[in-house]
C-alpha positions in Angstrom: -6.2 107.8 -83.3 -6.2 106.0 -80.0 -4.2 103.1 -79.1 -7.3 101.8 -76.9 -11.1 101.1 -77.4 -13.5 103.4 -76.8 -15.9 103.3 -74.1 -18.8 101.9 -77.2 -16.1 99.3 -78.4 -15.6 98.0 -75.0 -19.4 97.4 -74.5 -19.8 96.4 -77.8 -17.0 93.4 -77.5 -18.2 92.6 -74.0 -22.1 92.7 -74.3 -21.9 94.6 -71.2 -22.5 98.8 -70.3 -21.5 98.3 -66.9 -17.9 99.1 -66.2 -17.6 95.8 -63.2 -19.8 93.7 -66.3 -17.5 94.5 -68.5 -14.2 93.6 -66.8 -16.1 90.2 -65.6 -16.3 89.9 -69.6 -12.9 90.6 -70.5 -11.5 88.3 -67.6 -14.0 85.1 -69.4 -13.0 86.4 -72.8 -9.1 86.2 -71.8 -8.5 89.7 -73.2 -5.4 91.3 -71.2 -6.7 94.8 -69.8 -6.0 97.6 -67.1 -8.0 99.1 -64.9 -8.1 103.0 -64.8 -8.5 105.5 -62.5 -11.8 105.8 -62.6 -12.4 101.7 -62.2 -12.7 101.5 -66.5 -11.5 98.6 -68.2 -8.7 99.9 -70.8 -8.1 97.8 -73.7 -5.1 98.0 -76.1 -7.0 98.4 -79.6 -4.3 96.8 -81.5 -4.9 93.4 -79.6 -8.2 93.3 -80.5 -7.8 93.7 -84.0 -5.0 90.8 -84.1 -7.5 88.4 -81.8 -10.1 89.1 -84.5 -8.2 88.9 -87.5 -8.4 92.2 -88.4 -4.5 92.9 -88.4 -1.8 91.2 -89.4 0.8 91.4 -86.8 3.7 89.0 -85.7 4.0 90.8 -81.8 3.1 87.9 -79.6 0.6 88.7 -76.7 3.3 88.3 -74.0 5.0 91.0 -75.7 1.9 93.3 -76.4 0.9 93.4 -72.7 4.5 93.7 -71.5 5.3 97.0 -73.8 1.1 98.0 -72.8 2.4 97.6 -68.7 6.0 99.4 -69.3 4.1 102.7 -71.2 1.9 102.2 -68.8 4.0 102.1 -65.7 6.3 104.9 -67.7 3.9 107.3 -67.0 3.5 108.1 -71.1 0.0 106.7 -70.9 
């Protein structure tokens, strides 16, 4: 199981197959991403599910995208 969305989840929250589309999307949509090696948009899967209510979760966003940026920047993803 992956922590992010795939490539299909991506286009399908953004309306959008282009990769540039779909970070233009994200940015109007306000949902915190990165921006891979290859120029795609990576999304943590668990802060979609909380914006959409499908999840539970008390981890505020601040915190979400700071743990996302320090695994990130940690080299472990």
């Amino acid at each position: 199981m992956s922590l992010f969305l795939g490539r299909d989840e991506i286009a399908e929250i953004t309306g959008r197959k282009q990769k540039g589309k779909q970070i233009e999307q994200l940015r109007k949509m306000r949902i915190p991403f990165e921006v891979n090696a290859l120029g795609n948009p990576v999304v943590l899967k668990g802060y979609v599910e909380t914006l959409f209510g499908g999840v539970d979760r008390k981890l505020p966003v601040n915190s979400a995208r700071a743990d996302f940026n320090k695994r990130l920047n940690a080299g472990e993803l």
